[in-house]
N, C-alpha and C positions, 0 to 999 in steps of 0.2 A: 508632478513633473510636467513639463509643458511639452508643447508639441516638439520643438526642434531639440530639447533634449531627448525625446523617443525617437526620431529620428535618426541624432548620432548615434545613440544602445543600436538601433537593429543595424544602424549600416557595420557598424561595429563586430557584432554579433554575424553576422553574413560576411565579414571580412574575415575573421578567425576560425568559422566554417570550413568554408572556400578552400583557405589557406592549410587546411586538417586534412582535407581528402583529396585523395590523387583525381581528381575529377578530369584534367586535361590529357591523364593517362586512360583512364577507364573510362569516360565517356558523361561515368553517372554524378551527381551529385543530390546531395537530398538535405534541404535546409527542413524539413516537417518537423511540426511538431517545439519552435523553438520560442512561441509567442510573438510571432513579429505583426506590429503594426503595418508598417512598411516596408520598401523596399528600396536599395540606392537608385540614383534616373542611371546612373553609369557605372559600369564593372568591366573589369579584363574581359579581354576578349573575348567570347563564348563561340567562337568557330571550331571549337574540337567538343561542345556538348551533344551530347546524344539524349540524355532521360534528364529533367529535372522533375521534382518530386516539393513543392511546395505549401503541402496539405497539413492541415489542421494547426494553421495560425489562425491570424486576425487581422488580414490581409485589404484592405479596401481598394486599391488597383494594383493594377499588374505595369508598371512603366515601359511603354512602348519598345526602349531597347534590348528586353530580355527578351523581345520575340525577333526584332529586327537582326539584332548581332547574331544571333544563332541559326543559320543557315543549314546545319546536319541537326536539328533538334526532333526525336522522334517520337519520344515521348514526354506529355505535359501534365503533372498532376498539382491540381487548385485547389482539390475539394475541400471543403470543412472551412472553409475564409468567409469573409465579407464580402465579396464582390458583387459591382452591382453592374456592370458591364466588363466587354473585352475590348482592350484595343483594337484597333485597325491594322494594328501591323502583325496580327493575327494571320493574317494574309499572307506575310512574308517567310512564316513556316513550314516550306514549302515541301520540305521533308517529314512535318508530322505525321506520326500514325494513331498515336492514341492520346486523346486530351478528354481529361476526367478532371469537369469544370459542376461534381453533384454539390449539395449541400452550402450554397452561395444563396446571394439575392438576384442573382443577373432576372432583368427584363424582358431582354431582348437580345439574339444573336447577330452579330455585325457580319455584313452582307460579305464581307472580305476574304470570310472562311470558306467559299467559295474556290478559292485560288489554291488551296491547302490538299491536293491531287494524290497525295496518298494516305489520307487521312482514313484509317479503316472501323476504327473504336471510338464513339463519343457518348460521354454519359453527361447529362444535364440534370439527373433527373433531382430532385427537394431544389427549387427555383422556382421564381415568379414567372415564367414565361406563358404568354398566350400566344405564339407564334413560333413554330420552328417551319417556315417557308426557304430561310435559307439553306437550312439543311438540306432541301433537294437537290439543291445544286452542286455540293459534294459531290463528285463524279465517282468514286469507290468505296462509296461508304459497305460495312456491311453490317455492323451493329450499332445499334441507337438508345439509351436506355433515357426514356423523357419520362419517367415517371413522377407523381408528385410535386404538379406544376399547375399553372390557372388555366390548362388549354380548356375551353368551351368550346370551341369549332377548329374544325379544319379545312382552311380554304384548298388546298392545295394535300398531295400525298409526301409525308414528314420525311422522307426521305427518297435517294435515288432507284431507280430500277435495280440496284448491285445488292440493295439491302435483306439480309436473311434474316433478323433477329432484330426484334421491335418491342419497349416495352412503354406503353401511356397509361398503366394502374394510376389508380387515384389522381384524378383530373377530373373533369366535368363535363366529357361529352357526351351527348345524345343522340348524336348520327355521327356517319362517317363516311367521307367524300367520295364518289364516284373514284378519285385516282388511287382510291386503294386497289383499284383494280391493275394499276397499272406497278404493281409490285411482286415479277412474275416469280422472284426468287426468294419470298419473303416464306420462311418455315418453322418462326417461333414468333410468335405476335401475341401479348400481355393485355387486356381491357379491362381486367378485374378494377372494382372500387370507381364505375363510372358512372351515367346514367343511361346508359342505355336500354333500348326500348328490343323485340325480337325484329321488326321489321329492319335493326338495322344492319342485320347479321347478315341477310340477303348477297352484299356486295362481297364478303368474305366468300362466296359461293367456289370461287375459280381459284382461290391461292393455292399451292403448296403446303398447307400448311401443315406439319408434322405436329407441334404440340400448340394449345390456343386455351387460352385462363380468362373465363368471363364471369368469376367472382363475384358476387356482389353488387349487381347491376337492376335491371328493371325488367327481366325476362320472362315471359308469361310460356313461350316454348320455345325450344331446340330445331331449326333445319335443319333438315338431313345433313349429315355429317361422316365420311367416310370413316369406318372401326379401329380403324387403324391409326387417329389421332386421339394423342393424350389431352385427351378434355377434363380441365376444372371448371363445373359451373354453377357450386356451390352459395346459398345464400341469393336465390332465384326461385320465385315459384316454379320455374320447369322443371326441377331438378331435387331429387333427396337427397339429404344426409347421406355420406359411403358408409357412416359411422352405423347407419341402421341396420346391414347386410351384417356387424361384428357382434349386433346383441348385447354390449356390454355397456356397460353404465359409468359415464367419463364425468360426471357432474363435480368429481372430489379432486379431478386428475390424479395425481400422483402416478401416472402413466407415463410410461416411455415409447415416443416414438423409433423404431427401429429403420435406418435407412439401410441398403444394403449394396450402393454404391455412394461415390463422393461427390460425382457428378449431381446426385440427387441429391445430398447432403448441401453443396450450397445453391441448388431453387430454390428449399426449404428454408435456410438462412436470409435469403432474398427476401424471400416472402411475410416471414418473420418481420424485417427491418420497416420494407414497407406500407406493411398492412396492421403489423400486430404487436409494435413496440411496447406500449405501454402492458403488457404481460410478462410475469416471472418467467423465465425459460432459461433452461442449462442446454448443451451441448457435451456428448460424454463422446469420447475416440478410446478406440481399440487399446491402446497403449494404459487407460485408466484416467486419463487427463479432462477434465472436465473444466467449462466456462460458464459462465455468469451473462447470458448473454443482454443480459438488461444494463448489466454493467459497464459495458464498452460499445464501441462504435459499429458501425457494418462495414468499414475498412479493416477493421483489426481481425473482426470475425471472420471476412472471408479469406484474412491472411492467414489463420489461425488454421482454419480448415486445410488451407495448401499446406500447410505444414507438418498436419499428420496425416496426407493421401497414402502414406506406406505404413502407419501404425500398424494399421487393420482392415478389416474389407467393409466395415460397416460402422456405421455413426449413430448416436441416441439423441434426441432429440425430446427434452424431459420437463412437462409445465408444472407447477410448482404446486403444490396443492390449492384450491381456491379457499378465498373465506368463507364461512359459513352466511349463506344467507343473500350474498354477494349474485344476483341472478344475471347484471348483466355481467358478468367476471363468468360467470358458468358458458353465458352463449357466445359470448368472445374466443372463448381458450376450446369450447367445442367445435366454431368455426376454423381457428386454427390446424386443427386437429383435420378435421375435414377437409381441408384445402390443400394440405399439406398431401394427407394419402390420394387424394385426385389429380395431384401434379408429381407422383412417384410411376413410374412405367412398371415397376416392380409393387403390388398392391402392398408392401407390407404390413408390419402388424402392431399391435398396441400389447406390451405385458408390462407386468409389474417390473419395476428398478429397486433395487436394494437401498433402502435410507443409509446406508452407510458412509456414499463416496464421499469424498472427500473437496469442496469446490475452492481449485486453484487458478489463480491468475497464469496466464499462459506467456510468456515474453519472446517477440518474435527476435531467432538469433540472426545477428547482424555482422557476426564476424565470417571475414572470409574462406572460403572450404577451400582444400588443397588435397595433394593426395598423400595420404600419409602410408608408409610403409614399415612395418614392423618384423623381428623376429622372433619366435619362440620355438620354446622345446616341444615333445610330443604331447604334451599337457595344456599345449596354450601358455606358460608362463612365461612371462619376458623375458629375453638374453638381453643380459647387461652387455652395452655398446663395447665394453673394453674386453668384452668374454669371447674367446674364440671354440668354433665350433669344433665338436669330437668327429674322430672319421668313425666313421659305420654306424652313424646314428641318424634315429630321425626328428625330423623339424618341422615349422611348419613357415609360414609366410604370413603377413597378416597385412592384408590392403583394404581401406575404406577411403573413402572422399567426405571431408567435413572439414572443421575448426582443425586448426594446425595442433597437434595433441604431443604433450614433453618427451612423449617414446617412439616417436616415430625419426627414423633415421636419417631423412631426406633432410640434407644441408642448401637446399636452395629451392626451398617450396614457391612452386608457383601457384598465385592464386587461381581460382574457379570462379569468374565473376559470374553468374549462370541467369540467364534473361529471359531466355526464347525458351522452354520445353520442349520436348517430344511431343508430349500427349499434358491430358491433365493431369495424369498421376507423377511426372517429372521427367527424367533421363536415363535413357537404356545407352550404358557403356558395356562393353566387353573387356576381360582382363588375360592378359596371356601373360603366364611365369614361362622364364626359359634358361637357360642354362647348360655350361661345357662342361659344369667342374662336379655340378651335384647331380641324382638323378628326380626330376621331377617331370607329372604330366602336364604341358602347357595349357590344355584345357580347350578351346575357350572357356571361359567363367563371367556367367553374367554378374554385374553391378548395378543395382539401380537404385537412382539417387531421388530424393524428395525434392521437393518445388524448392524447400529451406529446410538447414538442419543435415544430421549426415545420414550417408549410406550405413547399411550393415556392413559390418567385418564381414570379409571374403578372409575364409583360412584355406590355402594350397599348400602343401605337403609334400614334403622334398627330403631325400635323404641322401647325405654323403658317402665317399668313397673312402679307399684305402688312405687317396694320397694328401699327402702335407701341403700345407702352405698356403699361399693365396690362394682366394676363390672369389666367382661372384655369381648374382643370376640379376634376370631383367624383369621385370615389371612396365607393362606396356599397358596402356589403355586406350580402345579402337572405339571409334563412332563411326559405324555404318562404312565400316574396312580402314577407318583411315588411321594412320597413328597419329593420336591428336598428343599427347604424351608418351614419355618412354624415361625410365628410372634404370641406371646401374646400382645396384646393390654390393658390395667390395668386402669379404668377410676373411678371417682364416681358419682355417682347419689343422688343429694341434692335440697331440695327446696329452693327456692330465698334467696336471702341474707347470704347464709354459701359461704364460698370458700376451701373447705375442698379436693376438688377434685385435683387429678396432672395425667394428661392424660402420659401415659408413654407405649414405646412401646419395644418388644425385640424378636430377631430370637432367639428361642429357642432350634431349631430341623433344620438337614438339612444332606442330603443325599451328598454333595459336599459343599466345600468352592468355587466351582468354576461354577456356573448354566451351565457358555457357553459348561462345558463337560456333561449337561446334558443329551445326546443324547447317550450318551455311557449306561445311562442306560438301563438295558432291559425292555420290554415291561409288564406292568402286568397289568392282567383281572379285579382286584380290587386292594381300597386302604382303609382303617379302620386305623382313625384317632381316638384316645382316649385322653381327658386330663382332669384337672381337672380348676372347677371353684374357684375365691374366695368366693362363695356362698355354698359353702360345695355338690358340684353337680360334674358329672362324665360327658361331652359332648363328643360325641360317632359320630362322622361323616364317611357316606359310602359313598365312589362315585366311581364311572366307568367310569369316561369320560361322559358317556351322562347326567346321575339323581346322584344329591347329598341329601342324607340321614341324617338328622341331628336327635339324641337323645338326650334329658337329662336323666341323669339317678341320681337318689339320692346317698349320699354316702351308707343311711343305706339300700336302695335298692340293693347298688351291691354289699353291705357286705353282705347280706342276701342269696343273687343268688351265691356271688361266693363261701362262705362259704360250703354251701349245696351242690355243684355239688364236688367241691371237697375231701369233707366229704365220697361223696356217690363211685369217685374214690378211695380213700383211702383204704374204707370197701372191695371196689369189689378185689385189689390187695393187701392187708395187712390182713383183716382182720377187726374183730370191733377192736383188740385193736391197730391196725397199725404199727404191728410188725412182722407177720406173712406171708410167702409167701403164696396166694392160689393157688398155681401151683406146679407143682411136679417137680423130677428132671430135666429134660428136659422145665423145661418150658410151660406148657401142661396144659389145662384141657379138661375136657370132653364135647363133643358136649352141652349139656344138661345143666350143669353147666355154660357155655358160654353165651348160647341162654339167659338162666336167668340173665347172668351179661348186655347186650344188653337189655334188654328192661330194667332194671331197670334205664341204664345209659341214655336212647333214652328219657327217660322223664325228667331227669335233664338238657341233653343236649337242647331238648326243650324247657323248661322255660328261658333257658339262650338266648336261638335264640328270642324268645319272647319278653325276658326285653330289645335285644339289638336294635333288630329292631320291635315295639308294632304294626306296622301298619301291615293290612293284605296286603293289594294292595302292599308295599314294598316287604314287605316276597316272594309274589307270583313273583313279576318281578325280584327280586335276583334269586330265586330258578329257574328259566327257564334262568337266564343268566349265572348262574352255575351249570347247569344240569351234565358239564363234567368236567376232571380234569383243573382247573385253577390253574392261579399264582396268590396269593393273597399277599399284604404286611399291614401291620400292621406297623403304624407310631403310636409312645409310645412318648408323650411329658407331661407322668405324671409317679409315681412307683408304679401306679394300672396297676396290670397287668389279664387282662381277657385269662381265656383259652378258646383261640379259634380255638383249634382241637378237642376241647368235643363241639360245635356247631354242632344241631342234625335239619337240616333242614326239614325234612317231616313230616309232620302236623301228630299230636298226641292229644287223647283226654287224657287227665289223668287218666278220670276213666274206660277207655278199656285196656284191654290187651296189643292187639296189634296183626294184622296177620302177620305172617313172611314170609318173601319172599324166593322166591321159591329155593333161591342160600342157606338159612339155615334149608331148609327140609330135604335134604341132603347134610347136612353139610362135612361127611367125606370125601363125595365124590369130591364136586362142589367146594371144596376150593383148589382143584388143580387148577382151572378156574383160580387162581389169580396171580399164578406163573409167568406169562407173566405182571403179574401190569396193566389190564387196564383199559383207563380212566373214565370209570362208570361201575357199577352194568350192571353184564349181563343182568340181568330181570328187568333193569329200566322201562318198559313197563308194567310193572305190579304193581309197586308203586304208592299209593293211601294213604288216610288216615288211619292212623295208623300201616302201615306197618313199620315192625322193619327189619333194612337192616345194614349191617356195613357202607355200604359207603353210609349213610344218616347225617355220622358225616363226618366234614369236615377236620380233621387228616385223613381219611381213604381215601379219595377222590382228595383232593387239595393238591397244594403245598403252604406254609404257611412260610414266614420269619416277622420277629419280628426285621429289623436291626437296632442298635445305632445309635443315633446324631456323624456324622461324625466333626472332628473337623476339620481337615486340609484334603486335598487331595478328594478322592471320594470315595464310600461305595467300597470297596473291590468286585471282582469278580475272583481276583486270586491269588494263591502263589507262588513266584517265589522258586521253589527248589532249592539250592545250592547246590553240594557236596564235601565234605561229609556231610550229614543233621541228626540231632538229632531230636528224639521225646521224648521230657522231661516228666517224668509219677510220680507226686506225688501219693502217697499210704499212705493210715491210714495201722496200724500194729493192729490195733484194731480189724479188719473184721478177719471173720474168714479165720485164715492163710492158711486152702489148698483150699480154696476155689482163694483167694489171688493168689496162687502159681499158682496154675492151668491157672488164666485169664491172669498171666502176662508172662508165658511161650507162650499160644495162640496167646497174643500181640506180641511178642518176632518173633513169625514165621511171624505173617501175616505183620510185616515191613520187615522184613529180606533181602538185598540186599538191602534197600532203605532207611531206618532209622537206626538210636544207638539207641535203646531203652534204655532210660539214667533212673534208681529209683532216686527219691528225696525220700528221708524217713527222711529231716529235713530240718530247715528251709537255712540254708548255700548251702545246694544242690539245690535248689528250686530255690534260690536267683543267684546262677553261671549259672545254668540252662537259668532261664529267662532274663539274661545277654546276651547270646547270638544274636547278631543282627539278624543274619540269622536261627532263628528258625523258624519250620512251624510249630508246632504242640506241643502244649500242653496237659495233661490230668492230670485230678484228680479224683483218683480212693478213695474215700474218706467218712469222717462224716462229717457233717454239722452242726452247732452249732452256741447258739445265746450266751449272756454275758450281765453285765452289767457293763457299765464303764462308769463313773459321772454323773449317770443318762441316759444314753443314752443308749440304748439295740443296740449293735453292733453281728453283726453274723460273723461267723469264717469259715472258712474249717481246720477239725484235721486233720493233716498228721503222719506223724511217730506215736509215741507213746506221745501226748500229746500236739504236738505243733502247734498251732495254729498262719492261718494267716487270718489275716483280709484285707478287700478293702485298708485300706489305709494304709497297709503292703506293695504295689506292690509300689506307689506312693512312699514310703520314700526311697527303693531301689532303684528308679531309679535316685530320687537327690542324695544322697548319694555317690551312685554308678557311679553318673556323667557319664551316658550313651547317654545324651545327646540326644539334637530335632531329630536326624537323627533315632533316633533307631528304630528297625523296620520300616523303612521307604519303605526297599525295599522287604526285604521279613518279611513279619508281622503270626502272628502263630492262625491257628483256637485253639482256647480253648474250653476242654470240659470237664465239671462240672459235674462229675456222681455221685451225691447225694445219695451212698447207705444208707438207714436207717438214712433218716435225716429229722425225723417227725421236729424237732424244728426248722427246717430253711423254712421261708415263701418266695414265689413267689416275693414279693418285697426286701428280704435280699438276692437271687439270682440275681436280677436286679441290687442290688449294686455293685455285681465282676462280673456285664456285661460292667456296666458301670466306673466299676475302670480300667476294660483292654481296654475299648475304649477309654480311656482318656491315652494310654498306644500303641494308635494304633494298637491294636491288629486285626487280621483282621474279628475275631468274636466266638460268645462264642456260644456250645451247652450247656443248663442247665433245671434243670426237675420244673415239676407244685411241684411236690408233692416228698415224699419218694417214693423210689423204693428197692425191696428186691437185697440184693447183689446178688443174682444169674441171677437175671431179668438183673439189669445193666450191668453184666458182659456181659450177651450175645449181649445186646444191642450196646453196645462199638464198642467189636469185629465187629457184623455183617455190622455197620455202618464203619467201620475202612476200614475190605475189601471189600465192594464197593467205598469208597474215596480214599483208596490210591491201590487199588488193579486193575488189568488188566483193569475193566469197566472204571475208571476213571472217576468215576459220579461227578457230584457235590453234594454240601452239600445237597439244596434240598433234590435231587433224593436221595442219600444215605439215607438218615434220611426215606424219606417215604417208599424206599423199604422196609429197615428194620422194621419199622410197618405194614407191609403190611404180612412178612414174617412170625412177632410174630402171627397174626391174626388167621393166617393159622393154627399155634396151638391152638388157641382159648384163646387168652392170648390179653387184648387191654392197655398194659401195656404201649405200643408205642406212646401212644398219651401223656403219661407225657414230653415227649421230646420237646423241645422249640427252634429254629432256631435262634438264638437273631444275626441273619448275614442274606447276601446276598443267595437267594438259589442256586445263578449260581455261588457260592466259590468252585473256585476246584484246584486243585494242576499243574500248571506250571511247567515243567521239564526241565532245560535247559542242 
């Protein structure tokens, strides 16, 4: 076959690849392993790759546009090809992080890679190279592995000052450059298999260095060396055999080395590959599963090992019997053996292996993990999907993460693409079961998942009630507080002989389509789960990582609670008829007037902390684990929406007053105190029962987000500013015009050099506006209104004079308007709902254009509990506008809370109507 027929096969071959894998969705694509010669000079687009994976073909270049078109590409894997150089548009990678270019013929590194600023991981190492001078230049390098290359000298230090982790085994040098001094961060450095001499050891004197492997060299003795490093310096006159200290006779092997972590498991494999390939060696894991390790690659093997870091706690490590007679096979496989237990921090130990095991090929799984959720009886045995559950019996639950499996219930699995780990041993999830209908403990319950491969089955145990009918329970799974996932489970509960029952399961809620990036989320102190039951019930679950909290709450109980407090807001800031500002021009009321709006609110807020959490021992352990400012999230997988920044934590009798603390005796004064925002009550030491304090409510204290069900990609934490950038401002023409005039000239300044502040005063404006891909910012300066159309009460936003748009307004614009999946994909717009005087729009007909624009990927909406007077929201906007886009550069959080914090100050708690329905760490991205 001639050249440009292999040419057509691979391009071919790379086009029905391509074409196979969601790659423009998920990031990855991975052509390894398919025999390509070549590769096309030109391909679709590659501005949505993240990891390509091109290893172990037959590869002679790399065509300058697979590095040029790909802009976001962070990971690049070459190894096992032809190559004998890299392009120059290597450079233009500018996103890379890790490019594993081992096992090639490359030369020489192109000076370009230079430019590649986040490039942290680079392995060269089976290459002709005599020079890695470029390498210095990478400004974050922090691992280097250049092993098994032509280096003789080193003019210069092989890498930057950032560099921890160094390995040049088997090369050729005999000194080593004065600028190894100048690698103050460097605490794993490799020289085994070189030539070096002791005098060259001198310059290592000042490193860091925690573990250092000098193998195999020309050593006559050791300089002092602090005890506390893992020294290999085996196969050196300064140094003995460890193997002499064991007394035991390895000449026959048939000996197992015993590892007793995994981490130590692959040096060992390392070391193996590149010092001691040509020897028989197995690898045995806890599970019973054993490799051939002469048989496959050191990419396979060290996949091999990630795969069973949860088997078991320890790894064997097993050399094959030698032949007889065979003496340099004897000092080979006993240097092995040696090298291995002097690069273990653990000495372990050598015993006999049983000739029985069995040696299996290991096949790395490649299908995607999801969370699958099952049910069964007390026994563990399956319930048939169409089986409905007995009352007064017990069950159990059955949750792992893995390969999508034919009995798990979930009708719309979402994949687990998983990238990043925790640690080296994988991912630590947490799982809460919850539930109105059955009785079960929500747990926490830890999960922890392998690098590849599934989790163990979690069994939770739950048992029914008296009552008939439908039922369900939830299945959440938290990384690090967050609900990165959430499953309604839908069962029935019948007595013998009905089959009325259809067990059915569904992710409902989820903070990423993608778990493996759950780590990117940030950390938060709590999480408050809400949903609703088929039993007419409100299930209310708290957890922290350590104690999960589970409520049921009635419906006419939370209609009851929410009604009332927000009733009781309404009066304190409208008035009784909820029309009326009670603050003056400024925004303002009087110390005294204030004081009276705070305790009347501190006992609604009360009742509400009460109904959410009834137990006292909970309340007391919340309130000492939130004494100070936390980050709390609020997962909403129902359109009840509780306000939980009127939550008034310190215990209140009803029929006391209340003593006020000492920061509101002298109110005019002390509330300068707060100017700085901080994260508790000065006089929290003085807080007791019944004390009335602002920051006893948890708007005035905590930070507080409420974000959407993500649908693609991952909950927002930033917005990429393009410019020139617009802030599109719908306006009702109904508010009073100079009032109007006044907030949208102040709007007008505080974007100025940074936004258009663009009016929509109809719906055509609004509709080009929110067209715009690269928008960041939204506002509705507006009325709020409900309707009635075919029976169904739809709520509206009035903008101009009379025109009304509803939720599923945004949706027909955007088919319509064939804006297509990408829109806002890259830069997506915070929305913000300022509900002047819009007594008739309720907290769930807000939730519906939160969740009309997050189905619009929006990157998230600020919108209020209740009405607010136009002059309140006006300032609110503003003051929130210039902390988010102004010099501070807060995020939404902090903006939002400052700005409540600020109104406070005036004695105005009008701040707390504000609702974060986003991430609190959304903040504006400037490029």
């Amino acid at each position: 076959m001639n050249d440009a027929a292999n040419r057509l096969g691979d391009r071919i071959r790379v086009s029905e690849a391509m074409a196979a894998q969601d790659w423009q969705q998920s990031g990855h694509l991975s052509l390894r392993r398919m025999g390509l010669r070549s590769l096309p000079d030109r391909v679709p687009s590659l501005e949505l790759l993240t990891s390509l994976d091109l290893s172990d073909n037959q590869l002679t270049e790399l065509p300058p546009a697979w590095l040029a078109d790909a802009p976001r590409l962070q990971r690049l894997v070459l190894a096992g090809n032809r190559l004998t150089e890299l392009p120059a548009t290597i450079g233009q990678a500018t996103a890379l992080r890790l490019l594993d270019v081992s096992d090639n013929r490359l030369e020489a590194i192109p000076a370009e890679i230079a430019h590649c600023h986040e490039l942290r991981r680079i392995d060269v190492s089976s290459n002709g190279l005599r020079d890695l001078t470029p390498l210095a230049e990478v400004p974050g390098l922090l691992i280097l592995d250049a092993a098994d290359n032509r280096l003789s000298e080193l003019t210069a230090a092989p890498g930057p000052p950032t560099l921890t982790a160094l390995d040049l085994s088997g090369n050729e040098l005999a000194t080593l450059p004065a600028a190894f001094a100048r690698l103050p961060a460097l605490h794993r450095l490799d020289l085994s298999g070189n030539h070096l001499t002791s005098a060259a050891l001198d310059i290592l004197a000042e490193l860091p260095l925690e573990e250092l492997y000098l193998d195999d060299n020309q050593l006559d003795t050791l300089a002092p060396l602090p005890s506390s490093l893992l020294l290999s310096a085996q196969g050196n006159e300064a140094s003995e055999s460890v193997l002499a200290d064991l007394a035991m006779d390895v000449s026959d092997y048939g000996l197992s080395l015993a590892i007793p972590e995994m981490t130590a498991t692959q040096r060992v494999i390392d070391l193996y590959y590149k010092r001691f390939y040509d020897l028989q060696a197995t690898v045995a894991f806890g599970d019973g599963m054993t490799l051939d390790l002469s048989a496959i690659s050191r990419r396979t093997a060290v996949e091999s090992v990630s795969d069973h870091q949860l088997f078991g706690t320890s790894a064997q490590v097993r050399l094959s019997p030698a032949v007889s007679g065979d003496e340099r096979g004897d000092a080979r496989g006993t240097a092995f053996l040696a090298q291995s237990l002097s690069r273990l921090s653990l000495a372990g130990f050598i015993r006999p292996v049983p000739r029985t095991w069995t040696l299996q090929r290991l096949q790395r799984s490649l299908a995607p993990r999801v969370l699958n959720v099952a049910l069964t009886d007390s026994e563990r045995q399956l319930l048939s999907t169409t089986a409905p559950l007995r009352p007064g019996a017990g069950y159990q639950v059955r949750v792992d993460i893995g390969p999508l499996v034919e009995d798990s219930v979930i009708i719309n699995p979402v994949p687990l693409q998983l990238d990043d780990p925790d640690d080296e041993w994988g991912y630590q999830f947490d799982v809460v079961v919850s539930s109105s209908d059955v009785t079960v403990d929500p747990g926490p319950y830890e999960l922890k998942l392998p690098l590849t491969g599934a989790s163990r089955y979690l069994y939770v145990p739950f048992r029914t009630g008296a009552s008939l009918g439908a039922a369900a329970l939830r299945v959440t799974l938290y990384h690090r507080n967050n609900a990165v996932q959430s499953a309604r489970v839908d069962f029935g509960i019948e007595r013998r002989g009905r089959r009325t029952g259809h067990i059915k399961g569904m992710v409902d809620y989820a903070l990423t389509d993608d778990v493996g990036r759950s780590p990117e989320l940030p950390y938060r102190n709590l999480n408050i789960l809400t949903n609703d039951g088929p039993s007419g019930t409100h299930k209310i679950v708290v957890n922290n990582g350590e104690r999960a909290i589970a409520v049921t709450v009635s419906d006419q109980q939370a209609t009851t609670v929410l009604t009332a407090i927000r009733k009781r807001l309404t009066e304190i800031t409208l008035g009784a008829s909820g029309k009326q500002s009670q603050y003056d021009d400024d925004n303002r009321k009087p110390a005294a007037g204030f004081i009276m709006d705070l305790r009347r609110m501190a006992l609604s807020g009360a009742q509400l902390w009460q109904a959410v959490v009834p137990d006292v021992a909970d309340r007391a352990y919340l309130r000492e684990h939130l004494a100070e400012r936390a980050r709390i999230q609020i997962t909403r997988a129902t359109y009840t929406v509780f306000p939980w920044a009127l939550i008034y934590d310190i215990p209140r009798d009803p029929e006391e007053d209340g003593t006020l603390c000492p920061i509101l005796t002298d109110w005019d004064q002390r509330q300068l105190e707060l100017r700085d925002y901080p994260v508790r009550c000065p006089e929290e030491a003085s807080h007791g029962l019944n004390v009335v304090c602002p920051y006893g409510f948890w708007g005035f204290r905590h930070l507080i987000e409420q974000p959407p069900s993500v649908r693609t990609g991952i909950l927002r934490t930033s917005i990429k500013v393009v410019e020139p950038a617009q802030a599109a401002a719908a306006r009702s023409l109904a508010l009073d015009a100079a009032l109007t005039a006044t907030h949208f000239t102040d709007l007008a300044a505080c974007f100025a050099g940074q936004f258009q502040l663009v009016p929509c005063d109809d719906k055509a404006a609004l509709e080009t506006a929110l067209a715009d891909p690269r928008l960041p910012l939204a506002y509705f300066y507006c009325h709020g209104k409900t309707e009635k159309q075919a029976d169904v009460i739809t709520p509206y936003l009035e903008i101009g004079r009379d025109t009304r748009i509803a939720p599923g307004s945004l949706g027909a614009w955007h088919e319509a308007g064939s804006w297509g999946t990408s829109h806002w994909s890259e830069t997506a717009p915070l929305v913000f709902i300022n509900g002047c005087e819009t007594a008739a729009l309720q907290p769930s007909d807000v939730v519906s254009f939160v969740d009309a624009f997050a189905g619009l990927h929006a990157a998230g909406v600020i919108g209020t509990e209740i009405s607010v007077s136009q002059r309140v929201a006006g300032e609110v906007a503003l003051n929130f506008y210039r902390q988010f886009v102004g010099s501070a550069g807060a995020t939404a959080g902090t903006a939002l809370y400052r700005t409540r914090i600020d109104l406070l100050r005036k004695g105005n708690i009008a701040g707390l109507v504000y609702t974060p329905f986003c991430s609190m760490d959304l903040m504006l991205e400037r490029t």
